[in-house]
Backbone of each chain as ProteinMPNN parsed JSONL, in Angstrom:
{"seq_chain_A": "XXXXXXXXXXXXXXXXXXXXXXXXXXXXXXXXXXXXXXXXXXXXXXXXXXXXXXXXXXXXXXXXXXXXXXXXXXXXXXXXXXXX", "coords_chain_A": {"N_chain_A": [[0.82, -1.221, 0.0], [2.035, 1.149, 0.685], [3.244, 1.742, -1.559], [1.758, 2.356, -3.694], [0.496, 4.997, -2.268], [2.811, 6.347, -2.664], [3.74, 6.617, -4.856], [0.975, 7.96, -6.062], [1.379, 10.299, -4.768], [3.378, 11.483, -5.924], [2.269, 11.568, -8.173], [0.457, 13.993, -7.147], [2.658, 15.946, -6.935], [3.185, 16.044, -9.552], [1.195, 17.935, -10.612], [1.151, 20.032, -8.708], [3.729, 21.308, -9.83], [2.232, 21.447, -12.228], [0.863, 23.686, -11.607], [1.468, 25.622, -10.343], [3.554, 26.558, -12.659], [1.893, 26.852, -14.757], [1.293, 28.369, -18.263], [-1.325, 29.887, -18.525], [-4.868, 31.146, -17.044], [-6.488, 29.051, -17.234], [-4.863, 26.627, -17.398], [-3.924, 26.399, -14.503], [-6.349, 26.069, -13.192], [-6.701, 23.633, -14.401], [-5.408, 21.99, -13.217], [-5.776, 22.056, -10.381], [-8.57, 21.479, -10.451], [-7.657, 18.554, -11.195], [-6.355, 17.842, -8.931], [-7.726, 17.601, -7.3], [-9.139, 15.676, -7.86], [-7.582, 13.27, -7.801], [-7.222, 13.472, -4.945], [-9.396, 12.387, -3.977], [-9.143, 9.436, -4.495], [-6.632, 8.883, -3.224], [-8.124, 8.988, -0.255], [-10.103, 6.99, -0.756], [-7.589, 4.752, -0.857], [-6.718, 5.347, 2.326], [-8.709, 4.53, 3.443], [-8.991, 1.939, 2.757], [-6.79, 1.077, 3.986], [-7.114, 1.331, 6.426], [-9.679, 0.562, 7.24], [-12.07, 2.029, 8.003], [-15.112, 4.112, 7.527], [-15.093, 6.574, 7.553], [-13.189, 8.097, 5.745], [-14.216, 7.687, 3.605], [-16.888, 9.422, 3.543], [-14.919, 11.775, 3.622], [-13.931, 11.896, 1.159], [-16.772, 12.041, -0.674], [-17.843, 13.927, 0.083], [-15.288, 15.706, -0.483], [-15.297, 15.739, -3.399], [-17.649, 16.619, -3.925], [-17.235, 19.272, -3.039], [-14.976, 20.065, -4.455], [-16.102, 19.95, -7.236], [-18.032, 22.123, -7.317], [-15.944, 24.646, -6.241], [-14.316, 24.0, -9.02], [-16.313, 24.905, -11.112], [-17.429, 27.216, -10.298], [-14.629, 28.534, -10.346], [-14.36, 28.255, -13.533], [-16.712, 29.804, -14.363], [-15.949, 31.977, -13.041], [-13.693, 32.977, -15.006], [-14.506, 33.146, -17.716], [-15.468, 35.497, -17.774], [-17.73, 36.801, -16.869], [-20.594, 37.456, -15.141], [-21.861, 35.811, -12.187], [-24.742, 35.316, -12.699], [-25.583, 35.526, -15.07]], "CA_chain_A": [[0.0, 0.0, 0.0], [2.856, 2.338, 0.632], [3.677, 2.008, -2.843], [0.394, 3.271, -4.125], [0.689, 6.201, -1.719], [4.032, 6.668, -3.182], [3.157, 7.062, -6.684], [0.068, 9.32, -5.681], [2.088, 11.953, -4.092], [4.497, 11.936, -7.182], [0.728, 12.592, -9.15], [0.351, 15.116, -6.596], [3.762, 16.689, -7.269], [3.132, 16.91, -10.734], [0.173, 18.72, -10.638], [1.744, 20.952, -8.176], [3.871, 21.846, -10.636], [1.457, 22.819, -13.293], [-0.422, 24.54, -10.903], [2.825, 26.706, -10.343], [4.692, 27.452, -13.748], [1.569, 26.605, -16.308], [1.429, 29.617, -18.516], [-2.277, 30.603, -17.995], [-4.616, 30.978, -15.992], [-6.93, 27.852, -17.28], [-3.734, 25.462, -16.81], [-3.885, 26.351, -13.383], [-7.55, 25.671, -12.532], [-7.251, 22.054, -14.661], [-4.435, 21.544, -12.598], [-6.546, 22.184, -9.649], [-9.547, 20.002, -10.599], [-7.092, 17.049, -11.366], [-5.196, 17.474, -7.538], [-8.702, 17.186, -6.669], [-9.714, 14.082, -8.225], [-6.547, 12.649, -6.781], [-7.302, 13.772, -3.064], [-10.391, 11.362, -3.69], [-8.49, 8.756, -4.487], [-6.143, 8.914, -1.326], [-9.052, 8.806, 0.839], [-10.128, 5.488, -0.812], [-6.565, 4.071, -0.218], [-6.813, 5.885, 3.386], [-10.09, 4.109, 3.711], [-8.59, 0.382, 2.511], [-5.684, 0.543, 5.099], [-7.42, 1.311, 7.88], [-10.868, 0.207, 7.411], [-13.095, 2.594, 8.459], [-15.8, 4.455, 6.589], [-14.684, 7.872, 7.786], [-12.658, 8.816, 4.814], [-14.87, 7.687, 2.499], [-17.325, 10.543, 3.593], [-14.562, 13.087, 3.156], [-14.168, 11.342, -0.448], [-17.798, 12.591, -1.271], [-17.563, 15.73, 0.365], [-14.281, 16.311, -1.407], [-15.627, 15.467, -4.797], [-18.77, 17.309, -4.041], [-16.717, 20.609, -2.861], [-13.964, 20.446, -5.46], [-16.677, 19.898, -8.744], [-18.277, 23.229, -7.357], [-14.804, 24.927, -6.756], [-14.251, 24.298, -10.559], [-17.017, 25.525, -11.981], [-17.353, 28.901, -10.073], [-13.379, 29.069, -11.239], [-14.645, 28.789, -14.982], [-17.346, 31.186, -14.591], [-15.008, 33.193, -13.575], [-12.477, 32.724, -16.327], [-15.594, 33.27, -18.921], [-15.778, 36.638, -17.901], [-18.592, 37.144, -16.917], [-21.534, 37.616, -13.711], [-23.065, 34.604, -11.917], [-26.468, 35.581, -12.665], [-26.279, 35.914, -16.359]], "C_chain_A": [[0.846, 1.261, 0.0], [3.387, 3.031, -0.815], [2.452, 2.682, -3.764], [0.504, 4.635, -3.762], [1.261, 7.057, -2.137], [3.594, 7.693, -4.68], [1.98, 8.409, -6.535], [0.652, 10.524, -5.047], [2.996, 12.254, -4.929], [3.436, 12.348, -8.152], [0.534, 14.01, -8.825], [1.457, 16.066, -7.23], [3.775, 17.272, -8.87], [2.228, 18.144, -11.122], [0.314, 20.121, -10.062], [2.708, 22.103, -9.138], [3.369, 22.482, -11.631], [0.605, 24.089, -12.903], [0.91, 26.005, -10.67], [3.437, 27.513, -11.809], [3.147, 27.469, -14.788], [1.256, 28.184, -16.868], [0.366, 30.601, -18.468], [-2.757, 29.963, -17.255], [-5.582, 29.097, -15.993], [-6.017, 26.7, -16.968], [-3.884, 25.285, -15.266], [-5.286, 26.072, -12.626], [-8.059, 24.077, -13.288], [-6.553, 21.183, -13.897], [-4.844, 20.706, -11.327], [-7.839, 21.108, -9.879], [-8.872, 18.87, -10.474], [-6.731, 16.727, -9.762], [-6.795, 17.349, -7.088], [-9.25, 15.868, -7.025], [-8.481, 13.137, -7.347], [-6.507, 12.689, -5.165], [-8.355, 12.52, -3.33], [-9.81, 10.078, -3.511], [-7.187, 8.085, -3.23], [-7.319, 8.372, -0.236], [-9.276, 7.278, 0.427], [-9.019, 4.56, -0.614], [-6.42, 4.253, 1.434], [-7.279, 4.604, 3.653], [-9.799, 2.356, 3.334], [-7.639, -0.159, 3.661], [-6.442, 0.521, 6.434], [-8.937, 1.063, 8.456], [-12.032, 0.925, 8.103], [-13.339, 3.22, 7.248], [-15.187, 6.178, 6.787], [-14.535, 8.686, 6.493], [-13.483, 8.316, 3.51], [-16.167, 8.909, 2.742], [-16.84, 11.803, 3.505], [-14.503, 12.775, 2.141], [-15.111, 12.147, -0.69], [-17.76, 13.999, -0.953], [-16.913, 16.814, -0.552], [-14.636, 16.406, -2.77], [-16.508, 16.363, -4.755], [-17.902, 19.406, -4.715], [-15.592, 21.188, -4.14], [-14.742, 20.992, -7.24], [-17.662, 21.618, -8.57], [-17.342, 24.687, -7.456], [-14.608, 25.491, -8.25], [-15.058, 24.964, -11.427], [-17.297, 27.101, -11.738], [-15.724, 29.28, -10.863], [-13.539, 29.423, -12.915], [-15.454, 29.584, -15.303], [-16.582, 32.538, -14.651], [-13.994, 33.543, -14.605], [-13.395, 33.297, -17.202], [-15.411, 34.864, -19.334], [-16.756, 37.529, -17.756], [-19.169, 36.861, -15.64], [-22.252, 36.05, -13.41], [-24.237, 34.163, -11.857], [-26.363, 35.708, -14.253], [-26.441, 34.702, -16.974]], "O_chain_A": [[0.478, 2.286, -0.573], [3.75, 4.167, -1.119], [2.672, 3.643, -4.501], [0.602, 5.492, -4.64], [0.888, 8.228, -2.21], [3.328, 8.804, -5.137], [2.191, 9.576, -6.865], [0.121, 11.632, -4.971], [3.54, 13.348, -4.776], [3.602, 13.324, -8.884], [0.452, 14.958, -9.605], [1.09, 16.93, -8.027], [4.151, 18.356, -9.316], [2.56, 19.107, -11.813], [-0.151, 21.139, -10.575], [2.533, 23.32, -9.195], [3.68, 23.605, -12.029], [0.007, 24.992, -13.488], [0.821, 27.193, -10.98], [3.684, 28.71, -11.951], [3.297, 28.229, -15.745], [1.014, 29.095, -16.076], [0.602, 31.807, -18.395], [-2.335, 28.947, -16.704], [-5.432, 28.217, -15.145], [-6.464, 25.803, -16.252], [-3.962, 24.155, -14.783], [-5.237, 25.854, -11.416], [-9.103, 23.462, -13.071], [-6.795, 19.982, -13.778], [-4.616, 19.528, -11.053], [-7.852, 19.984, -9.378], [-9.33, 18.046, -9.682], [-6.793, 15.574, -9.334], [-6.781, 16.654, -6.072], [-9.802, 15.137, -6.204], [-8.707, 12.444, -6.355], [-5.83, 11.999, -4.402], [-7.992, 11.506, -2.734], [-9.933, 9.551, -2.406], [-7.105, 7.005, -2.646], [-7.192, 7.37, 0.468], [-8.76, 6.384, 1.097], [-9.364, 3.462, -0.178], [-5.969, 3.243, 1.972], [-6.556, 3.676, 4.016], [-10.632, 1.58, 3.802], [-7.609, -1.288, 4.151], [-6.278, -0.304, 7.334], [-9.346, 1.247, 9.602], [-12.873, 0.284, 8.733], [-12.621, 3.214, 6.248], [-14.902, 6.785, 5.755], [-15.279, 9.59, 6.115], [-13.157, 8.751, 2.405], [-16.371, 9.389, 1.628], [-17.544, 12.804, 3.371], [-15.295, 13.525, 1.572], [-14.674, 13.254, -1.008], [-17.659, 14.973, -1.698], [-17.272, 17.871, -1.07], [-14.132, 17.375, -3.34], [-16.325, 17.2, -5.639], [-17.91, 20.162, -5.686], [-15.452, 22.328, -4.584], [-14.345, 21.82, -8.06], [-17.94, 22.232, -9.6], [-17.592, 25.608, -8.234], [-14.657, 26.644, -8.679], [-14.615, 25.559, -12.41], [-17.376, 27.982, -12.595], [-15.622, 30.115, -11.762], [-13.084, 30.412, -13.49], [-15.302, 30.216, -16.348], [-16.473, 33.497, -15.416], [-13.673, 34.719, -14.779], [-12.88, 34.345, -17.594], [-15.279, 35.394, -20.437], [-16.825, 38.66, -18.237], [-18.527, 36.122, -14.894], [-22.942, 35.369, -14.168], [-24.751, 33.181, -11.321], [-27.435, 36.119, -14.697], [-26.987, 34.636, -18.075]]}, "seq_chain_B": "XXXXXXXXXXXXXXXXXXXXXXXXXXXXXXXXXXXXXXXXXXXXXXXXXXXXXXXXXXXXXXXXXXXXXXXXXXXXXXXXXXXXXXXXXXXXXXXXXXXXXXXXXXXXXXXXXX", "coords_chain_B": {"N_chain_B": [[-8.943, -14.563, -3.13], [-10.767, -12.154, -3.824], [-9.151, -9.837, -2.775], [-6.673, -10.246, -4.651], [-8.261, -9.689, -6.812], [-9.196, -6.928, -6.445], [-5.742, -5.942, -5.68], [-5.193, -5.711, -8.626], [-6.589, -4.335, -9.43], [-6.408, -1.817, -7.801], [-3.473, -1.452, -9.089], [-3.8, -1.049, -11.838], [-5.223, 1.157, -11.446], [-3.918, 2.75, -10.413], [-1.722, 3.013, -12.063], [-3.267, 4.684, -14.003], [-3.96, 7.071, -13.255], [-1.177, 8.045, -13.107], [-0.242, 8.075, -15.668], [-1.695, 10.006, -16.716], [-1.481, 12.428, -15.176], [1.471, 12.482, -16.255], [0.865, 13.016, -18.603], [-0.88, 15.705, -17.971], [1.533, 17.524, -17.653], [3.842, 16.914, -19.785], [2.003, 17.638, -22.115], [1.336, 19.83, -24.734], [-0.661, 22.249, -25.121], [-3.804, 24.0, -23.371], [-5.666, 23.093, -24.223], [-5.658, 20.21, -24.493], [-3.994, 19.247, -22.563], [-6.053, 19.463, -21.324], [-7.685, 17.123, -21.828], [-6.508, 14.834, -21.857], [-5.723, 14.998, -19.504], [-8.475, 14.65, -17.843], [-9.633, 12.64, -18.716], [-8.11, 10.137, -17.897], [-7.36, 10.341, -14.942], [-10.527, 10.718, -13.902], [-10.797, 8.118, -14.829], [-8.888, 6.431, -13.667], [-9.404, 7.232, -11.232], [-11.565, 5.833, -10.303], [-11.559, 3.474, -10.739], [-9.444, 2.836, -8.567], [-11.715, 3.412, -6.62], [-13.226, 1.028, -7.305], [-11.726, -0.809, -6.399], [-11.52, -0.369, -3.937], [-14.151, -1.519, -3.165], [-13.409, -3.958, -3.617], [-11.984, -4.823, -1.98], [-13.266, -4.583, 0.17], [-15.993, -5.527, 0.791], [-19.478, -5.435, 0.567], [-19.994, -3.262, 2.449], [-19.717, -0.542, 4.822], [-18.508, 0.804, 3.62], [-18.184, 0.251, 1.349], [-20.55, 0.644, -0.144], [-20.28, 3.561, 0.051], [-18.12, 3.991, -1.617], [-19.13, 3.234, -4.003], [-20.749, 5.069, -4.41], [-19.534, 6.956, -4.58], [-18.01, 6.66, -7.059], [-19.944, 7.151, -8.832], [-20.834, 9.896, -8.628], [-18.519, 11.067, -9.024], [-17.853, 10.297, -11.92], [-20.12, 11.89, -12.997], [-19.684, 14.135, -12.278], [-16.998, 15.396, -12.996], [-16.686, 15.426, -16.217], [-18.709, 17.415, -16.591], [-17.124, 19.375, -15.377], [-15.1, 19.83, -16.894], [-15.503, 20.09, -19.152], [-16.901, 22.933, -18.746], [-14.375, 24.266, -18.224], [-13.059, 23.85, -20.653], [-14.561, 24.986, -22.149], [-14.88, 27.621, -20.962], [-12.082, 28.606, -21.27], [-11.801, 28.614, -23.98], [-13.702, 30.957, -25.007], [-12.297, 32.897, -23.235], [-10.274, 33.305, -24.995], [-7.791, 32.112, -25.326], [-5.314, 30.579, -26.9], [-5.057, 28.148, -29.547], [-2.843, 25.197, -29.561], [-0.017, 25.818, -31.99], [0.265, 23.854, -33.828], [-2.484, 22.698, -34.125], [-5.071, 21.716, -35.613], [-7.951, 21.851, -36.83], [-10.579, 24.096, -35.288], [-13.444, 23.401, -34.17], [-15.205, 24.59, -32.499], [-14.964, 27.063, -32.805], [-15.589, 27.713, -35.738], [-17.882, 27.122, -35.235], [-19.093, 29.11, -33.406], [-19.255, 31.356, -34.85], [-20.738, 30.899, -36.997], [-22.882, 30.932, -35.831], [-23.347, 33.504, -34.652], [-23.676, 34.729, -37.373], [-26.012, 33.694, -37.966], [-27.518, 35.025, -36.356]], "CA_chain_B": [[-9.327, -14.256, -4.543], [-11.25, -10.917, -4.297], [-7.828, -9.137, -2.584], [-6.399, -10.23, -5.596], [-8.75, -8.468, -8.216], [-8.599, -5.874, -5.628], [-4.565, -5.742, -5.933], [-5.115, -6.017, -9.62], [-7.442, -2.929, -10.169], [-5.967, -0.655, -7.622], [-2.338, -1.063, -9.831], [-4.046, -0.172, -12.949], [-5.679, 2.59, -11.408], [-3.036, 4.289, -9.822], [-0.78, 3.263, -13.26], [-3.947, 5.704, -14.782], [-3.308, 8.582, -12.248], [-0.057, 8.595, -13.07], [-0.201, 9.032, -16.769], [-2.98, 11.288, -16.807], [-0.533, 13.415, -14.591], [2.43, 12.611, -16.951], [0.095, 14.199, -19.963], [-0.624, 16.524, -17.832], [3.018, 17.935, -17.634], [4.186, 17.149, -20.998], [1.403, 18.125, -23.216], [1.553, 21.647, -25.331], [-1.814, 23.574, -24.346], [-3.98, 23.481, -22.18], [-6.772, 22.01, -24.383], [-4.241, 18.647, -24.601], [-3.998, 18.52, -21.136], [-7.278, 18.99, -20.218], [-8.398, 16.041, -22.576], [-5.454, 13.458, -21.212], [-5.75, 14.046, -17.017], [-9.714, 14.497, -17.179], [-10.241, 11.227, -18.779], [-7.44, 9.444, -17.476], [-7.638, 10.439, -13.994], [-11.162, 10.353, -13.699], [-11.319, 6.307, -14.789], [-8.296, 6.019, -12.667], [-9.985, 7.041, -9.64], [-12.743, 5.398, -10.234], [-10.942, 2.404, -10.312], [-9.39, 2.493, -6.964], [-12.72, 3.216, -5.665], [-13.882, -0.238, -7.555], [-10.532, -1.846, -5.673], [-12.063, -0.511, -2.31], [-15.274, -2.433, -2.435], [-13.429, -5.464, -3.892], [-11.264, -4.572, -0.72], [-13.923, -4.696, 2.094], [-16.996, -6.211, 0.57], [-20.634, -4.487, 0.668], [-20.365, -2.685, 3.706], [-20.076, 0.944, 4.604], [-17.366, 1.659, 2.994], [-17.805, -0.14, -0.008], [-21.427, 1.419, -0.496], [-19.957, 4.574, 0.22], [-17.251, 3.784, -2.701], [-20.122, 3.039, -5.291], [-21.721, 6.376, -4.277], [-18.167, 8.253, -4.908], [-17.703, 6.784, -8.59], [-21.04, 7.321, -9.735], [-20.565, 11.48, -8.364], [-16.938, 11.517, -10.097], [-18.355, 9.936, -13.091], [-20.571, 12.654, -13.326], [-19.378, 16.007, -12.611], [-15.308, 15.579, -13.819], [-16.708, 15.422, -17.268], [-18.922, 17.909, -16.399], [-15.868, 20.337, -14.871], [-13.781, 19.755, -17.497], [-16.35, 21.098, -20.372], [-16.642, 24.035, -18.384], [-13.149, 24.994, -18.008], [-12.583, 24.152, -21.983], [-15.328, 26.68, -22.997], [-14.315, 29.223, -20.755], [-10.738, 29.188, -21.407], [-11.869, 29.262, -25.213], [-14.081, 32.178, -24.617], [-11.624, 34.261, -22.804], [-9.52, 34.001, -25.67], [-6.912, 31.537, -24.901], [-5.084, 30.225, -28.593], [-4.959, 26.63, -29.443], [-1.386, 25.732, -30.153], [0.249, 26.546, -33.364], [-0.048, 22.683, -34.755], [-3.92, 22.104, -33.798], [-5.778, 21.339, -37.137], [-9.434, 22.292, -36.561], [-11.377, 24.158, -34.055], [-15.057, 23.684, -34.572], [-15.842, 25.344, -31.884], [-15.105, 28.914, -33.0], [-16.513, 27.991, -36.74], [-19.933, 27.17, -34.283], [-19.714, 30.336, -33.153], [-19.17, 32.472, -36.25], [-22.093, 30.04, -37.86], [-24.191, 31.137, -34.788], [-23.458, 35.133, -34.822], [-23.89, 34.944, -39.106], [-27.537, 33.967, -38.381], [-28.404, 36.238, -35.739]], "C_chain_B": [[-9.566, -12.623, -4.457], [-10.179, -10.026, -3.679], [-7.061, -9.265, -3.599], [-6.957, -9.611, -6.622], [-8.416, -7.168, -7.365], [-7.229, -4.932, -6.02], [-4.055, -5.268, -7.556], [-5.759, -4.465, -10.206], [-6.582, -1.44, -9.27], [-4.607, -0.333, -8.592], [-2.549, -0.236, -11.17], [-4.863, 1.242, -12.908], [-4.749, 3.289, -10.615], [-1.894, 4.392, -10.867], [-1.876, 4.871, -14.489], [-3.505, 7.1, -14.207], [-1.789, 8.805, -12.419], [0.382, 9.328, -14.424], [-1.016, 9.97, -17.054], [-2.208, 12.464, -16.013], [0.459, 13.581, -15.688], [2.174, 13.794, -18.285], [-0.048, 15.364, -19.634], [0.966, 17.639, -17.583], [3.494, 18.233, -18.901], [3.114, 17.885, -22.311], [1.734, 19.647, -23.363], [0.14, 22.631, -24.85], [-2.526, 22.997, -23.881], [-5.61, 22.875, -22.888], [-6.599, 20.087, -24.313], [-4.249, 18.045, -23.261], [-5.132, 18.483, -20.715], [-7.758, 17.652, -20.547], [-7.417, 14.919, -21.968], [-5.624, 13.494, -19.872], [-6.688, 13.88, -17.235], [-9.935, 13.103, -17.465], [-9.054, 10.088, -18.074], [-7.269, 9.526, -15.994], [-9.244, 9.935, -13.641], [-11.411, 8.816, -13.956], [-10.383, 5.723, -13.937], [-8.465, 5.578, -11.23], [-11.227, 6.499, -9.288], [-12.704, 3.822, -10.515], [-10.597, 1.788, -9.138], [-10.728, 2.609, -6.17], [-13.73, 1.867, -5.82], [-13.244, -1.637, -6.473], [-11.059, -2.027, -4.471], [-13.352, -1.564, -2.237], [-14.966, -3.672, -2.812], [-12.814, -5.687, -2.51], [-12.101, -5.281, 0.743], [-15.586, -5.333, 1.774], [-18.056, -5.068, 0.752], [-20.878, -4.446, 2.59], [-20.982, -1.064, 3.845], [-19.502, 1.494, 3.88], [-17.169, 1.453, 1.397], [-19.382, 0.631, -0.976], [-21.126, 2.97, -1.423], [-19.056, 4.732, -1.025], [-18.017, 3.699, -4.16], [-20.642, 4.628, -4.981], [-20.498, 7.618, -4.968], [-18.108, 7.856, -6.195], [-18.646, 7.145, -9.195], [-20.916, 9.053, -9.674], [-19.564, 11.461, -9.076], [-17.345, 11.472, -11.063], [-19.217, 11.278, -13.608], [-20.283, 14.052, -13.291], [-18.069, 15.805, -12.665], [-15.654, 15.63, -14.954], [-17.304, 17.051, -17.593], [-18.078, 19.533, -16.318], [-15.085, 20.839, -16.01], [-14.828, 20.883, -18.765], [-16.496, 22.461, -19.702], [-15.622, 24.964, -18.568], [-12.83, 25.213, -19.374], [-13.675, 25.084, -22.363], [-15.16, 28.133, -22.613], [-13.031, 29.312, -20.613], [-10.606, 29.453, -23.508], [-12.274, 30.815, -25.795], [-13.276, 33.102, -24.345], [-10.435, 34.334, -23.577], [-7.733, 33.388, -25.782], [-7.034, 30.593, -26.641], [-4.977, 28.69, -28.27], [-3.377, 27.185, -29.772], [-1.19, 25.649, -31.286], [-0.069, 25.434, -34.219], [-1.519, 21.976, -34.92], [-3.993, 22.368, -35.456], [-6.683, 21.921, -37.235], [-9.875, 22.525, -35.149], [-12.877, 24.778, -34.509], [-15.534, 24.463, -33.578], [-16.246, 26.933, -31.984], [-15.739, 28.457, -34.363], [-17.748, 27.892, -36.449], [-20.168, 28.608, -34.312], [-20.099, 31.343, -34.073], [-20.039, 31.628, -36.648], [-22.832, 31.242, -37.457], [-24.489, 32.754, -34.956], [-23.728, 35.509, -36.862], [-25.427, 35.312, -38.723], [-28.405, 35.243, -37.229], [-28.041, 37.5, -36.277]], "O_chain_B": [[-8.727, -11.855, -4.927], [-10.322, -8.976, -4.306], [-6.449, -8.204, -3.728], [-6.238, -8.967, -7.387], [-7.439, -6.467, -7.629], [-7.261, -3.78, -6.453], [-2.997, -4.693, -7.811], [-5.404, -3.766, -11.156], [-6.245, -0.386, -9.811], [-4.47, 0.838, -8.946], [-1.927, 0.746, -11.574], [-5.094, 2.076, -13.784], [-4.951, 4.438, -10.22], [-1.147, 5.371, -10.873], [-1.415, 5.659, -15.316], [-2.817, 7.972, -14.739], [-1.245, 9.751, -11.848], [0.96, 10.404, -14.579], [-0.677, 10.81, -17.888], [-2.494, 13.587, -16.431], [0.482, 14.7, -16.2], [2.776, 14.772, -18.729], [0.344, 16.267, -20.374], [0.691, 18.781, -17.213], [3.632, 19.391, -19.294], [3.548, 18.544, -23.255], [2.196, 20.435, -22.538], [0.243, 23.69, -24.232], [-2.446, 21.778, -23.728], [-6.495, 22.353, -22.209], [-7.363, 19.141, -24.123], [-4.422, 16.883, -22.894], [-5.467, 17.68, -19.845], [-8.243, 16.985, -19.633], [-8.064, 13.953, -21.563], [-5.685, 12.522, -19.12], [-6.821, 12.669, -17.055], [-10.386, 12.367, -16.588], [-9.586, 9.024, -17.758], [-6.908, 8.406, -15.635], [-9.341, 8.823, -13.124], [-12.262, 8.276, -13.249], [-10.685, 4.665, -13.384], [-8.155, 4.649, -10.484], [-11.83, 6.652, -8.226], [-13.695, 3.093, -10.502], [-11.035, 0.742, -8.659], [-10.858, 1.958, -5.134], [-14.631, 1.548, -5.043], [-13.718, -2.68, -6.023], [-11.192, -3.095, -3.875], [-13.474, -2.338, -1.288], [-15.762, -4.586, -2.596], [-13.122, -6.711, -1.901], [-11.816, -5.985, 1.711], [-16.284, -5.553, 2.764], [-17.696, -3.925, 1.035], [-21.469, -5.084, 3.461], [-21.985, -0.518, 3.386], [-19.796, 2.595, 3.416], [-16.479, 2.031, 0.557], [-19.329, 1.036, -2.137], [-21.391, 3.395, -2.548], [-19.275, 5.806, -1.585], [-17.518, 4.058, -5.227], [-20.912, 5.17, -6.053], [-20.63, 8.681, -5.575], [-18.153, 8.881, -6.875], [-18.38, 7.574, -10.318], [-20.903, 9.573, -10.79], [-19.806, 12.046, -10.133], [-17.42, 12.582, -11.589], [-18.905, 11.689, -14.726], [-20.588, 14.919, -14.11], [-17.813, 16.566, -11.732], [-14.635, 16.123, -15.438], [-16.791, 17.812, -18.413], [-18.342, 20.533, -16.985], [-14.546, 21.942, -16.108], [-14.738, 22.083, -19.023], [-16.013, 23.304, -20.459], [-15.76, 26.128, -18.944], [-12.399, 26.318, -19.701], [-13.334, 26.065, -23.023], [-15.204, 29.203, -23.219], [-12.659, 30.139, -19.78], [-9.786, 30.107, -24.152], [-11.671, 31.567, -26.56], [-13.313, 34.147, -24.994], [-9.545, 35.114, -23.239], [-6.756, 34.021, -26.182], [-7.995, 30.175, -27.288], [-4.856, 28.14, -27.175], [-2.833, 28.262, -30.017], [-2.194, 25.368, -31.941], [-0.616, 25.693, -35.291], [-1.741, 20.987, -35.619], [-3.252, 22.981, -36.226], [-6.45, 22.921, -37.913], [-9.758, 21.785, -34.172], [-13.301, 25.857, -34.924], [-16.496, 25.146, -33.931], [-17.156, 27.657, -31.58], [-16.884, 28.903, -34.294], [-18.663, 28.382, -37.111], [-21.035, 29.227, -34.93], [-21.115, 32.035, -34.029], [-20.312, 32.663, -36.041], [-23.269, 32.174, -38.132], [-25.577, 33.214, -35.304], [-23.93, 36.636, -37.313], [-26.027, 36.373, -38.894], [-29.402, 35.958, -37.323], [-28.624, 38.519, -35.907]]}, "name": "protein", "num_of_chains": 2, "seq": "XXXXXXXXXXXXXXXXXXXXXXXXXXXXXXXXXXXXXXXXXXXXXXXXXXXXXXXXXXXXXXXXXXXXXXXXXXXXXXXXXXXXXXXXXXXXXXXXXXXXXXXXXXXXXXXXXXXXXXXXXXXXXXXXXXXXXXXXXXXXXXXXXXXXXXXXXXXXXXXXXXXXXXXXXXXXXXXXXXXXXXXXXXXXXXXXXXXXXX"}
């Protein structure tokens, strides 16, 4: 399992990176969605080692909170009001 | 047995999360990358969350694991179309070797007829 972990925090790291140098600003909010799909993912490895349900309710949470996140970020990118 | 499919699905889903990261990194714009992590991440992680209920059987956690892929499944595809229309919108270039973008001959269709 450590090795899973492993690898996922080198996903993380990359992402980190695009979220840092990419050249706009959309790079940086797909960046952002992706490190969020990957936090889910953690939790379900979390949630295999140690057998409780716990982290599978921040899972949904996280998924919930991140897919709203993104989309206010692309409204804003659009250019435009949240009412139009 | 079922720790074994288990063992079997989480590898290929965390081998997905990794290239879906890798694309993300190497690709040239950011329509490239969005199209290589969203789909490759999202089936990734929706893998390991298949591993978990081969993991622990229909409990809470494995419920709880069917409830998380069916939500990913649906709004990462979701997310992602968002972000590619409004980073087209605000004006953001494909890169210099793209071929076709129907999306702007849509639009210029769309503003002809109105």
């Amino acid at each position: 399992m450590n090795v899973y972990i492993g690898l996922l925090i080198v996903c993380i790291f990359m992402c980190l990176f695009r979220v840092g140098r990419g050249p706009t600003a959309p790079d940086r909010t797909v960046a952002i969605d992706i490190l969020g799909t990957l936090v889910v993912g953690f939790c379900a490895i979390f949630s295999i080692i140690t057998k409780r349900d716990l982290y599978m309710n921040i899972g949904i949470s996280w998924a919930l909170l991140n897919f709203i996140g993104t989309l206010a970020l692309a409204k804003y990118l659009e250019g435009r009001g949240f009412d139009e | 047995m079922s720790e074994t499919i288990g063992y079997i699905l989480l590898t290929v889903g965390v081998a997905f999360d990794l290239f879906g990261c890798i694309g993300l990194v190497r690709l040239p714009d950011v329509y490239n990358r969005l199209q290589a992590a969203t789909k490759a991440v999202t089936l990734g992680t929706a893998m390991i969350l298949i591993s978990v209920l081969f993991f622990t059987g229909f409990g809470a956690i494995g419920v709880k694991a069917l409830l998380c892929i069916w939500f990913i499944l649906i709004t990462s595809p979701t997310a992602a179309h968002a972000i590619s229309r409004a980073a087209h919108r605000s004006g953001i270039k494909l890169w210099d070797k793209s071929v076709s973008d129907k999306y702007a001959e849509d639009r210029e269709g769309a503003e002809d007829k109105v």
